[in-house]
N, C-alpha and C positions, 0 to 999 in steps of 0.2 A: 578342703574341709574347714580352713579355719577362717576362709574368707565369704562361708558359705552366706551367715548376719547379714554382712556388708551391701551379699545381692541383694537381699530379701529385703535391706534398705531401701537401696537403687530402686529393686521392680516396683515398690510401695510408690517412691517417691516418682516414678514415671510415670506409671498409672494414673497418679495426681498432675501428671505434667503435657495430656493430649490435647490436642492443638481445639481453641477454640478460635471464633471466626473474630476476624482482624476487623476490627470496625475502620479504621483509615482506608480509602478510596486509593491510595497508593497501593496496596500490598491486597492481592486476590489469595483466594483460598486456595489450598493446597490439598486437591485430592489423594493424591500418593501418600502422604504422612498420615490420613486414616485408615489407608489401607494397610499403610504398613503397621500400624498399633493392631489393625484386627488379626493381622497373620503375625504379630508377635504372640498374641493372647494364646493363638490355636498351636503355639512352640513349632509354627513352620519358619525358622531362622531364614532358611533358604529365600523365601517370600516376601518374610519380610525384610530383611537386606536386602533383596531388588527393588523394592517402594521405596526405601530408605534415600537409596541413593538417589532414584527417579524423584523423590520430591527433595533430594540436596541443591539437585541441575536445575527444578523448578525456583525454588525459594531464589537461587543466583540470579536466575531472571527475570526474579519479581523485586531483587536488589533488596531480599533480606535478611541479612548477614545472621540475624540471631537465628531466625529459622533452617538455615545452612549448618550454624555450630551444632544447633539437636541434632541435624539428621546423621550428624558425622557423629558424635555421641554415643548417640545410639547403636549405630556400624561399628565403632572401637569396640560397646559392650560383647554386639552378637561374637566380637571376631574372638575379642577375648575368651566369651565363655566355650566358643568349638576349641580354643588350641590356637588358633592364629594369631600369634604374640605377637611378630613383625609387623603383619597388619592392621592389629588393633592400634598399635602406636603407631602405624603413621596415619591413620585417621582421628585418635584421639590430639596429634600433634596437629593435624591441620584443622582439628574444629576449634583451637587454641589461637589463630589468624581471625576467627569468626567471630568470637566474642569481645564483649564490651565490658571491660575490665570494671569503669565506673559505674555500670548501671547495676541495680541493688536486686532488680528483678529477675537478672542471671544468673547471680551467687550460686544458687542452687546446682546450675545446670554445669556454671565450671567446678563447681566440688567435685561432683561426679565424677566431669571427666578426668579429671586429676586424680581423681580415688583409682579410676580405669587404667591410668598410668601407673600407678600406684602398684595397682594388681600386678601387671605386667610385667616391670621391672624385678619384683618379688620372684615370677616362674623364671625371668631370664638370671635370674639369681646376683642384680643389678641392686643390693640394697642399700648403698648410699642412696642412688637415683628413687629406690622405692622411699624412704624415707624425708628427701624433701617434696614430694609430690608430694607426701601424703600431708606436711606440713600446709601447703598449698591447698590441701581441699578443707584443711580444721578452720584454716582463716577464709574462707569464703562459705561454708558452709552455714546457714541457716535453718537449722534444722537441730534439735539439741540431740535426738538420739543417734542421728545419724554422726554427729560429730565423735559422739563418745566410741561411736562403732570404730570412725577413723582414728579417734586415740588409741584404743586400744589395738589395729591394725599398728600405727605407728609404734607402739610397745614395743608388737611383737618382730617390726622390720629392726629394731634397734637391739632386742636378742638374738636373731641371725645374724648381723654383724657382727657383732660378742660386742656388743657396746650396756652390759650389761646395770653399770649403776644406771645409763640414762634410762631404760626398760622398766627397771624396780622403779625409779621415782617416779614415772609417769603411771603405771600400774598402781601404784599406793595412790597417789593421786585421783584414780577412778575408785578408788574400793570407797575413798572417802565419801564419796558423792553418789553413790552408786545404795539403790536399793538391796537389804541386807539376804532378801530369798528370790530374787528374780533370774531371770536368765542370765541377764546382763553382769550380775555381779558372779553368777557363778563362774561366766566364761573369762572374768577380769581375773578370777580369783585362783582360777585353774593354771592360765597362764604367766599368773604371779611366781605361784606353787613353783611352777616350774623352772623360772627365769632365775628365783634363787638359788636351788638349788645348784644349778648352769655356773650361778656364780661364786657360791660354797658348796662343793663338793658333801661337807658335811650337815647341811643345813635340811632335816626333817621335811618335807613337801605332805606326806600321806594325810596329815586332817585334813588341809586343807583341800587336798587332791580329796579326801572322801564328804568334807561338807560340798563342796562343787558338785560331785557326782550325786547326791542324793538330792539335791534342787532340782538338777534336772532328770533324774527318776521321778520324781514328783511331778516335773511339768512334762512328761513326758516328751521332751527334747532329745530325738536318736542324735541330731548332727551331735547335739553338746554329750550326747555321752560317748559318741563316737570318737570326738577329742580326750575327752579323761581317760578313756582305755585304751588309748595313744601313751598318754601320758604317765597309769600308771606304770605302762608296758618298758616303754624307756627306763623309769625309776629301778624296778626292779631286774634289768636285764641281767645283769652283773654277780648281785645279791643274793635274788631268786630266780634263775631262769625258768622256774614251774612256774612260777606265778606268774612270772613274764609272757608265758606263752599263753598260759590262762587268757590274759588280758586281752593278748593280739588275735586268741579266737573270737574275743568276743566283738573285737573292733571288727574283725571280718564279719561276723554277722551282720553288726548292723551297716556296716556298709555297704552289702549284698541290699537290706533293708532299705537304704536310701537310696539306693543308684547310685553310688558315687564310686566311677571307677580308676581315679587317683588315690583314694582310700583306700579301695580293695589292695591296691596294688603295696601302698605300704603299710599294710597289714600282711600280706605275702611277702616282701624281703622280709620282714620281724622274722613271722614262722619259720621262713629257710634257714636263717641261724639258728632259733630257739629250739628247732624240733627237727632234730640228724634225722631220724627216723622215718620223719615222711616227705623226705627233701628233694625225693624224685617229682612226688606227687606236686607239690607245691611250690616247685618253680616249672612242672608241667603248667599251671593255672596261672603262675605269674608269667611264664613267657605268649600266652596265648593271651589275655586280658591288655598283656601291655601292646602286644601284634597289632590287637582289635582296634585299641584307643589311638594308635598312633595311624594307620588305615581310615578309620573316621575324619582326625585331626586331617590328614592330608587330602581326605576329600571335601571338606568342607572349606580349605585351603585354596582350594582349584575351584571349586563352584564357584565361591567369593569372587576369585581371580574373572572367571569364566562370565560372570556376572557384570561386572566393571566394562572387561572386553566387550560385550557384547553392546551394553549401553552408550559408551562411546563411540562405536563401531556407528552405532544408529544412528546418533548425534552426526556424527563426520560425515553420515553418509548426506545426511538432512544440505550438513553446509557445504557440500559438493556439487548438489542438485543447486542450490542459490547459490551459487559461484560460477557453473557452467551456463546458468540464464544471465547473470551480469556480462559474463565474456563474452555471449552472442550479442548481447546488446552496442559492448564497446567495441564490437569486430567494424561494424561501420562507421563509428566514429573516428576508430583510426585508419580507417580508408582512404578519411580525407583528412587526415593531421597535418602532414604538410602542405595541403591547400588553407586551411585556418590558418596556419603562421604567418603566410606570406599576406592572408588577406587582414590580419590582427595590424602583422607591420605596416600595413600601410592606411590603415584604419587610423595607427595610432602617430604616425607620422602628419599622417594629416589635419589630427587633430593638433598637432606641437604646432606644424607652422600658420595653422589658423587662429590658435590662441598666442600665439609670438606677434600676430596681429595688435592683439588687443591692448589695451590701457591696464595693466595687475599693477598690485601693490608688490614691489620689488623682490619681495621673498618669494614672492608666490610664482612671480616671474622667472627669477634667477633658479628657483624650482624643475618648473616644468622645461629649460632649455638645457638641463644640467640631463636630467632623463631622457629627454627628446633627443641630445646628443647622443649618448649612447646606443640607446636603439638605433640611429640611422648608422652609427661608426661602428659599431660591432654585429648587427645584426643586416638591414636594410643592403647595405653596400654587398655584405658577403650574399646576400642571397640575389642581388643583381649578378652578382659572375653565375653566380650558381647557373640562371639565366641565359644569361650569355654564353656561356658553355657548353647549354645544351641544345640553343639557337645557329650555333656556331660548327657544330660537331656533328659529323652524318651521324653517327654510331656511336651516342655515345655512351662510357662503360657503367653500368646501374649500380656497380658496390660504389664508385668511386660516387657516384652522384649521392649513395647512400651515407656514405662517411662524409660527404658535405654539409649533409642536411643535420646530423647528429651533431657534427660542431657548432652550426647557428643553435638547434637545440640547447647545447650544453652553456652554450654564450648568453643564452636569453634566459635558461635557469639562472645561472651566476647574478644575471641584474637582479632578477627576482626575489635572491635571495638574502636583497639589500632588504626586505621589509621582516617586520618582526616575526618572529618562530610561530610567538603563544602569545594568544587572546585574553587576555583578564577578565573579560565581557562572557565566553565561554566557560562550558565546564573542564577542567585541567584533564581529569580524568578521561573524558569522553578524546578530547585531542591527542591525549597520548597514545589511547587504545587504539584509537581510527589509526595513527601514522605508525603502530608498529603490527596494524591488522594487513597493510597494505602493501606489505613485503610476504602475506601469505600468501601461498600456492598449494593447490591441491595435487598438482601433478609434480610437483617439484620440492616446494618447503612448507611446512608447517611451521604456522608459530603460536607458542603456547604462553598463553598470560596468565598471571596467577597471582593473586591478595592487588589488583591495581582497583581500591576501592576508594571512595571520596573521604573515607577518615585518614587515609595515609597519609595525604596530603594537607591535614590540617596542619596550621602554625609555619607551613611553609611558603618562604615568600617568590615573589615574580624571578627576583633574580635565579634562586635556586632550580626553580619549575623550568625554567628556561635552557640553565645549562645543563640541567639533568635530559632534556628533550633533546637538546642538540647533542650530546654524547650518545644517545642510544639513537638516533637517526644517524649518525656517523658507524657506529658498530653495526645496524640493522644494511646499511650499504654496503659495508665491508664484507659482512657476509656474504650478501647476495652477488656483488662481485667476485671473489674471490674463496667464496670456504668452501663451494659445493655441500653445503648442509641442507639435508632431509627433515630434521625437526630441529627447533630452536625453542628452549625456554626462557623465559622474562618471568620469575617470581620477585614478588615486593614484600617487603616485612616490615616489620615496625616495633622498637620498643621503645622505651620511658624517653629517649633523647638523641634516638638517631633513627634514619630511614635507610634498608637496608635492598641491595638490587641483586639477583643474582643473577645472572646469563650463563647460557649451557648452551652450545650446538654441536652433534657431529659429525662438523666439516674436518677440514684437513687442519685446521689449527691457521697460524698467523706467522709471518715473517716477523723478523726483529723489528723491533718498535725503531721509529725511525720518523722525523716530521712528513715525507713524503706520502708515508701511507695515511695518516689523520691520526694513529694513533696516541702520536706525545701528544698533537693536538686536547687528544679525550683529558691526558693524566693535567695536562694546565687547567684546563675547563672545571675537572675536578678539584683542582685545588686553590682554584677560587674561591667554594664556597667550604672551603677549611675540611674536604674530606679528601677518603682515600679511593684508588683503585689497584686492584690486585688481578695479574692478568696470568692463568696455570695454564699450560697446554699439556701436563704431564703423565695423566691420565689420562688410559686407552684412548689416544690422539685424541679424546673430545678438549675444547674450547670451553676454560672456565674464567669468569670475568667477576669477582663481586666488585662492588659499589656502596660507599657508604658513607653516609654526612650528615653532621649533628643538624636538630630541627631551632 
């Protein structure tokens, strides 16, 4: 009931918010975000939260982060306004990775969602949390009525917590600025009324409570008189219980009036106290109304759910199908793997003692005989026994030939990984993503990336990007070695002055840190660049890693 304004905000200010076509050649139009405005219009929630999401997955792809924060937005509103408080916040929370705190042209859209959070935290009965949200959408909001909407929501998050002087002075504060017969001022004026009272027991509310309620007789406003006969109903419970009941039949009418069956319902507790006499009857109505809403809530809970599931299902299925045509493709190339080594080595051998020929400039010289060494003394020689052994041998045994080959392998990685991790010339993002996509498996692990976008990585330098790359190719090994993990996540966050990592798998967790397994390695690497790592296995055996380092 009392946040009913706020929507009526919100929908206004949406409706002013549907997507027009992107004039930049980068960024394609997004069919799903029209559709999902036309199936919000027609209050098919259901419809339009499936568009919503299907143009969040698009916008990602078209790498448009603000187009991503609406669509999640708006999914926090739908989820909010069924009942689905958990889920509104964590999509209101993830549309908050999306947006661009500097650009002026968002304001709008993070009020909102901050108002959304706002809401949320109010039903989870969270009202510290509802209170600096809501501070949070008064400073970015651009929009004067809707601010005032939010102030006076903030009011009223600041009288549920009994923080009662800050309530009054913000409340007195709108009456000042506030037209003296409008809706606005009666709804500021009502909850005034009340907040005093709240805070002097003996302190009169009724004129004001009765100028309130005849503005909105006049403007014919049920929600607002739906709050005053709330209001008087409270006033008088004690005093006049006939009056009180009076009131709370009347709130239940109009709430029957509006459709709001939160209302209804606390208009039924009232009467089961107020009125002994028919307190079978109406908590008959209040246990079946609340049956109802909470049956809806929980289905529209599970559709949401069922929705999600089914979209990423599709998705997954999509990169399974492009994951099994790669692997038919690399089935022949590794056919002949260990024929390209032997013929790379000796490619590359021959080019050393052909260029050991020539006349170089000393460095250049002392160079290529320094690498040309190696390969022939750790790789070339071991794969002549290899050779020889099998030239030598009737019979001879294929693992053993196999664990030979993997040792030149692991030898000729090692030299290779004299050269640098990360490209400067490339994009940072793009390298990271490729080398932590390449530990995905469909039949085996999943790995899930999440905020690795190119603003994260602003103001960070080579060195950083470097050992932040080499720590999670060392953890993305460890796993794949050792953790037996089915899904793996990699989210990245980012505030005012540090870049935040968090990793989740679960596998079996990690042996004690110890330099053999690479792990101390990670914590030195990290604290190069002046941050920290925090490594949990304590929770239900999953693998938890944050990471974190001033920009």
């Amino acid at each position: 009931m009392k946040y009913l304004y706020l929507l009526i905000g919100i929908t206004t200010l949406l409706n002013c918010s549907k997507p027009t076509k992107i004039a930049s050649a980068e960024k394609s139009e997004n069919r799903y975000y029209d559709l999902a405005f036309e199936w919000r219009d027609r209050n098919e929630s259901d419809s339009a939260f499936f568009y919503f999401f299907r143009a969040k997955d698009l916008f990602l792809q078209q790498r448009d982060s603000f187009g991503a924060a609406k669509c999640l937005t708006n999914l926090a509103i739908i989820q909010e306004t069924k009942g689905d408080y958990f889920g509104s916040q964590e999509s209101a929370g993830a549309a908050m990775g999306y947006f661009n705190r500097k650009d002026s042209a968002q304001f709008n859209y993070i009020s909102i969602n901050y108002n959304t959070l706002s809401i949320v935290a109010s039903h989870l009965k969270d009202y510290q949390q509802s209170v600096q949200s809501y501070k949070q959408a008064i400073r970015f909001s651009t929009d004067s009525i809707n601010k005032n909407i939010y102030k006076n929501n903030l009011a009223n998050s600041y009288k549920k917590d009994k923080r009662y002087d800050d309530a009054v002075a913000l409340f007195e504060s709108l009456l000042k600025h506030s037209e003296k017969h409008d809706k606005a001022f009666a709804r500021v004026l009502s909850n005034y009324a009340q907040t005093r009272w709240l805070q002097n027991p003996n302190y009169n509310p009724v004129p004001a409570f009765w100028k309130a309620m005849a503005i909105r007789k006049t403007d014919g406003d049920d929600w607002g008189l739906n709050s005053s006969y709330a209001h008087f109903s409270d006033y008088y419970q004690r005093s006049q219980p006939d009056s009180a009941r009076l009131y709370a039949e009347r709130m239940l009418d109009v709430a029957q009036k509006i459709k709001s069956p939160d209302d209804q319902l606390e208009a039924l507790q009232k009467l089961i106290v107020l009125d002994p006499g028919h307190y079978t009857s109406y908590f008959s109505r209040f246990q079946t109304l609340s049956d109802s809403l909470q049956t809806a809530r929980n289905k529209a809970k599970n559709q949401f759910a069922l929705i999600r599931y089914e979209t990423e299902k599709n998705k997954s299925d999509f990169l399974r199908a492009q994951a099994d045509s790669i692997r038919k493709q690399n089935h022949i190339i590794r056919q002949y793997f260990v024929m390209g080594i032997i013929i790379l080595v000796l490619i590359v051998s021959l080019i050393w003692f052909r260029k050991r020929q020539q006349s170089l400039q000393l460095q250049v010289r002392n160079t290529e005989l320094q690498y040309s060494k190696k390969v022939h003394d750790r790789v070339a020689n071991r794969i002549y026994q290899i050779i020889s052994f099998i030239e030598n041998t009737l019979n001879p045994d294929k693992n053993s030939i196999l664990f030979a080959l993997e040792n030149v392998y692991e030898t000729s990685r090692d030299i290779s990984y004299e050269k640098a991790d990360v490209s400067e010339k490339q994009n940072y993002r793009d390298q990271l993503s490729q080398m932590l996509g390449s530990y995905s498996s469909p039949e085996s692990t999943k790995v899930l990336i999440i905020g690795n976008e190119d603003e994260m990585w602003q103001n960070t330098n080579l060195v950083q990007k470097t050992e932040i790359y080499l720590v999670l190719q060392e953890l993305m090994t460890n796993m794949k070695k050792h953790s037996q993990a089915s899904i793996v996540s990699i989210k990245f966050s980012r505030d005012q002055n540090n870049v935040n990592i968090s990793y989740t798998d679960n596998g079996i967790g990690i042996p004690e840190l110890s330099p053999k397994n690479g792990l101390q390695n990670m914590e030195n690497r990290i604290k190069t660049i002046h941050g920290t790592i925090i490594f949990d296995t304590g929770i239900n055996n999953m693998l938890k890693i944050n990471i974190s380092f001033p920009v």
